[in-house]
C-alpha positions as CSV (number, residue, x, y, z in Angstrom):
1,X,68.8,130.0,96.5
2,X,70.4,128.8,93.4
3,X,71.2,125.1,92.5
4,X,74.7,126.4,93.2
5,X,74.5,127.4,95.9
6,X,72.4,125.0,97.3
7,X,75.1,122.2,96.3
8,X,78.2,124.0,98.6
9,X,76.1,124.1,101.0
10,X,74.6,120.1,100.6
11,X,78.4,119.5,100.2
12,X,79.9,121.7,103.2
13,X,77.2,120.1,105.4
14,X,78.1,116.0,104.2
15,X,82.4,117.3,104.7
16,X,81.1,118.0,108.4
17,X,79.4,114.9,109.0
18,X,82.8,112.8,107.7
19,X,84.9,115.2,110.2
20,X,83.0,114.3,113.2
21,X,82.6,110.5,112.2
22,X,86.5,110.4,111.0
23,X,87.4,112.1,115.1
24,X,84.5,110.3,116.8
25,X,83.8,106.9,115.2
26,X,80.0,107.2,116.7
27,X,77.4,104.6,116.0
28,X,74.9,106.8,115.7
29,X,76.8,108.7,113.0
30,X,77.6,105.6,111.4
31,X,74.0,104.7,111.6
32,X,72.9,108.2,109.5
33,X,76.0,107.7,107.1
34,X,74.1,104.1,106.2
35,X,70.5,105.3,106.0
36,X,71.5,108.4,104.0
37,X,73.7,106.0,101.4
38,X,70.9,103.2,101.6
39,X,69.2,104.4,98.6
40,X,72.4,104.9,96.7
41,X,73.2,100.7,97.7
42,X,69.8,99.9,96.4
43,X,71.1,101.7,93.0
44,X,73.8,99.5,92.7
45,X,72.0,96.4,93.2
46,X,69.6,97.4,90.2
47,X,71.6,98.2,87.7
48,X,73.6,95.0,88.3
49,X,70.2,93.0,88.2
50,X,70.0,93.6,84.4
51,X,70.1,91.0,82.6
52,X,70.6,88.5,85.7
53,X,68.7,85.1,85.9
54,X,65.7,85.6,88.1
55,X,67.4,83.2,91.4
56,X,69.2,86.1,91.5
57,X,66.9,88.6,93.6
58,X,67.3,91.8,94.1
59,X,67.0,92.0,98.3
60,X,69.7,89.3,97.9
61,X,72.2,91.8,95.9
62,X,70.8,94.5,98.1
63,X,72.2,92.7,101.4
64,X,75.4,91.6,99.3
65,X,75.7,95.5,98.9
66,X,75.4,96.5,102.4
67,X,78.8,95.2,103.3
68,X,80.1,97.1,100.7
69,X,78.9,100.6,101.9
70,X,80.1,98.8,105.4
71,X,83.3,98.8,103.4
72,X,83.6,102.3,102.3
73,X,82.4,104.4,105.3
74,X,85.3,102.7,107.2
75,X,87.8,103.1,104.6
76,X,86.7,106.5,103.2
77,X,89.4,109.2,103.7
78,X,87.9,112.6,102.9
79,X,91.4,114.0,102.9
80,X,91.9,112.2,99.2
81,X,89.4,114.6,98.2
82,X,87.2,112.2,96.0
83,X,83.5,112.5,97.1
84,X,82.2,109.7,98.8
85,X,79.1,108.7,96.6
86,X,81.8,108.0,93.9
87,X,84.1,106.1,96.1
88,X,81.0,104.1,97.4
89,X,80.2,103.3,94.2
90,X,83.3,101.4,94.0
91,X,83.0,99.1,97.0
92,X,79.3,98.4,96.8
93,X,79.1,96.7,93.2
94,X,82.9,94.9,94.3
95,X,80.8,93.5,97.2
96,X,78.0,91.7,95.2
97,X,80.2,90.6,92.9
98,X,82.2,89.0,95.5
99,X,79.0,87.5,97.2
100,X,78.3,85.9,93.7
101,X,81.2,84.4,92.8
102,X,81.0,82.9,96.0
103,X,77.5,81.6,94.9
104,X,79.1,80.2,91.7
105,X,75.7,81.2,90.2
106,X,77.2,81.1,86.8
107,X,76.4,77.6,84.5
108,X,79.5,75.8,83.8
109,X,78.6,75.7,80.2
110,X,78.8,79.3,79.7
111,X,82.1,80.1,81.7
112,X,83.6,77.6,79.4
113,X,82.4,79.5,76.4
114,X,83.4,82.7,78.0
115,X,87.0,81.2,78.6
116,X,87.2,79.9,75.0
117,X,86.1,83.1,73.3
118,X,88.8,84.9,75.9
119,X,91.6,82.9,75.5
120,X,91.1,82.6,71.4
121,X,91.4,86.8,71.5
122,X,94.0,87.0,73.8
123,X,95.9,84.7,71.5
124,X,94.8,86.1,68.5
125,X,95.9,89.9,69.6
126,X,99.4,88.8,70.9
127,X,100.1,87.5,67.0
128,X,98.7,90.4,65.3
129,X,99.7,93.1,68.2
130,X,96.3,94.6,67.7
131,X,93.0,94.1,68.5
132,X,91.3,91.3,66.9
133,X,88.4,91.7,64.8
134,X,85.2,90.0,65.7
135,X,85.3,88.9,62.0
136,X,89.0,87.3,62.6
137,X,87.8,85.5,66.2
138,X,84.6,83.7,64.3
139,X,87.0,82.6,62.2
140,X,89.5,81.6,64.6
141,X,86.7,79.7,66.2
142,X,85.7,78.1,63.2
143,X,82.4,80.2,63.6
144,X,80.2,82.3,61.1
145,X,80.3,85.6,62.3
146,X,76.6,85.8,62.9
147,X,77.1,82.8,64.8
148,X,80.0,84.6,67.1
149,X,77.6,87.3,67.8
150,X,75.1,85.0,68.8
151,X,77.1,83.1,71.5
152,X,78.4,86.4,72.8
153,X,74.7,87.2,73.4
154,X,74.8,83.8,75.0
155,X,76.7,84.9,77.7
156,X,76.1,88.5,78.3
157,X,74.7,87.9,81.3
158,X,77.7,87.5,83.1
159,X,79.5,90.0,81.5
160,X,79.3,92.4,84.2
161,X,80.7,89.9,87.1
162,X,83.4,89.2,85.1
163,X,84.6,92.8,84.1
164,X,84.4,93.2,88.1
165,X,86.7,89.8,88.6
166,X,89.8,91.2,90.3
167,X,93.5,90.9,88.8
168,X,96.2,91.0,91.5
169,X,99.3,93.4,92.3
170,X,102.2,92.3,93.6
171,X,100.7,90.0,96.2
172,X,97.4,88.4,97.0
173,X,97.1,90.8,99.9
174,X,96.1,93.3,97.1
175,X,94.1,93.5,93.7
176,X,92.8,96.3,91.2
177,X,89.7,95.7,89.0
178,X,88.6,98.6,86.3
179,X,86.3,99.5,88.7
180,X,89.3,100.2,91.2
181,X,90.5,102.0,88.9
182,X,89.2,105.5,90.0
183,X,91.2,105.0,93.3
184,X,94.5,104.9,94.4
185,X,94.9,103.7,97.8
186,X,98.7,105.2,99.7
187,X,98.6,102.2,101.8
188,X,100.6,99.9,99.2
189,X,104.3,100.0,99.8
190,X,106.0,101.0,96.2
191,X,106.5,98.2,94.7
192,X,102.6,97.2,95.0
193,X,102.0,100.4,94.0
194,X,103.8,100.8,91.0
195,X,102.4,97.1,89.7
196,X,99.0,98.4,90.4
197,X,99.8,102.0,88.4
198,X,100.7,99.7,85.2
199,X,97.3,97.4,85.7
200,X,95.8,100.6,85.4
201,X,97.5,101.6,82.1
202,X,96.8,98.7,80.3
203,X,92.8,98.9,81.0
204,X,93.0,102.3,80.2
205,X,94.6,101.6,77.0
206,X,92.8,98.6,76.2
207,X,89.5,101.0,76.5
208,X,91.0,103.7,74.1
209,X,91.8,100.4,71.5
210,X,87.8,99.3,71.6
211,X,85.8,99.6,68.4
212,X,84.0,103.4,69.1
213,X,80.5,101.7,70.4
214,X,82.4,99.2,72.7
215,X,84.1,102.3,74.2
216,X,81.1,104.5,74.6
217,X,79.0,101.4,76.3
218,X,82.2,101.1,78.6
219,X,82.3,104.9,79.3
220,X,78.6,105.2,79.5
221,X,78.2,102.5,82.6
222,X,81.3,102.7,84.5
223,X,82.0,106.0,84.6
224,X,78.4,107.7,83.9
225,X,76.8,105.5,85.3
226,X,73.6,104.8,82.8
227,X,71.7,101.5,82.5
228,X,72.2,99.4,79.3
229,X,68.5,100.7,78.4
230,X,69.4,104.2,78.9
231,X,72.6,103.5,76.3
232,X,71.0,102.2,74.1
233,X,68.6,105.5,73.8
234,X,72.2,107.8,73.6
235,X,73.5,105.3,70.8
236,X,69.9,104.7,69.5
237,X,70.2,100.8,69.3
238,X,68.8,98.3,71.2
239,X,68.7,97.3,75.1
240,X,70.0,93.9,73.9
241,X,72.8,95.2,71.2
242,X,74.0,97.1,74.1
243,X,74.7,94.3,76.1
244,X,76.0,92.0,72.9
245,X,78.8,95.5,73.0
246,X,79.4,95.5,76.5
247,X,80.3,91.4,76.6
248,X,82.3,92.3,73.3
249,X,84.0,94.9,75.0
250,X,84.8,92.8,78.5
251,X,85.9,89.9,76.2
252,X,88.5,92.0,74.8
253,X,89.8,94.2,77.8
254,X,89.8,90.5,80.3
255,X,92.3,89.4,77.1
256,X,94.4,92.3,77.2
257,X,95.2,91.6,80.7
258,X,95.8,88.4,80.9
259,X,98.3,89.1,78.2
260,X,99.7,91.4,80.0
261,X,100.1,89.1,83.4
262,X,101.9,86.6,80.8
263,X,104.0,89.6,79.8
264,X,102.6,90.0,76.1
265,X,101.8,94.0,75.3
């Protein structure tokens, strides 16, 4: 049997499984749904333990995780046609990210830094109505350049949580991150809905406007899914430059959307 082949059948057999749990709501379905997507939770949870200080460990993020795929097997509609490993994907990594917020793991120190370095491009870009330069910010910040790069480095390892942070639509009751982004939930009533759509826009474009590294590293882990370690082998560069592009990168897209929740584009 071909590879082929092999995957309608792998993929006829998992749509069965979701039509008897979506009719039945069995535990013991449940239960097979969870150790099949165990492995795929445990996935997560390592490639957001790059770069993380070593109080945070890994069973911890694994647990954190296991509400998320708790998350998406109730909420997983098979009729939206969007395979469930990639809509897991989704909820697991929202679900650690929420768990550490909660554990305000991050020093004070360096989410002031973050902030400052934010809110000095999202000022910078609504003057020039462009992206900013990382020459222009160090000099904004009355910084060397080198030293810019340096203090991004400082803080890349929260860069992930904070791409992840959500930014609300409409009401509290609902929220889009660019991780959300590959969804589209018909629950919203219109006008949610339409706010959300326009979020969505304005992360896309922010991605397109990116420097062409940034935008590969963005591409590259979101959507392909690759560690920073495997990037850096595609853009041969190394483990750490990758993540001094990624922060670069989330520094710029978190200011494009907060000027776009102050009405700036």
């Amino acid at each position: 049997m071909d590879i082929a082949k092999s995957q309608i059948i792998n993929d006829e057999i998992e749509d069965a499984l979701w039509k008897d749990f979506e009719k039945s709501k069995s535990p013991v379905l449940r239960d097979k749904i969870i150790r099949k997507y165990m492995p795929l939770v445990k996935y997560v949870a390592g490639k957001v333990s790059v770069g993380l200080p070593a109080s945070m460990e890994f069973d911890d993020l694994v647990g954190f995780g296991q509400f998320g795929l708790l998350d998406a097997i109730n909420k997983y509609d098979l009729n939206k046609k969007v395979k469930f490993k990639t809509y897991a994907v989704t909820r697991i990594r929202g679900a650690i990210f929420d768990e550490m917020r909660q554990l305000d793991w991050v020093p004070r120190s360096v989410r002031q830094k973050s902030r400052e370095i934010e809110d000095t491009i999202s000022e910078l870009e609504a003057k020039l109505a462009r992206p900013a330069t990382d020459a222009e910010i160090a000099k904004e910040m009355n910084l060397t350049e080198e030293e810019y790069q340096h203090t991004v480095m400082k803080i890349s390892g929260t860069s992930v949580l904070s791409l992840n942070d959500v930014w609300y639509s409409g009401d509290d009751s609902d929220h889009v991150s660019i991780g959300d982004s590959i969804e589209s939930p018909s629950s919203l009533n219109p006008d949610v809905q339409v706010e959300k759509e326009e979020i969505k826009k304005v992360i896309m474009q922010a991605i397109n406007e990116l420097p062409e590294k940034e935008k590969m590293v963005i591409v590259l882990y979101y959507h392909e899914d690759l560690t920073f370690k495997e990037i850096g082998q595609v853009l041969a560069v190394s483990e750490s430059r990758i993540s001094q592009l990624h922060s670069n990168a989330n520094l710029h897209l978190r200011a494009k959307l907060t000027n776009f929740r102050k009405g700036i584009f």
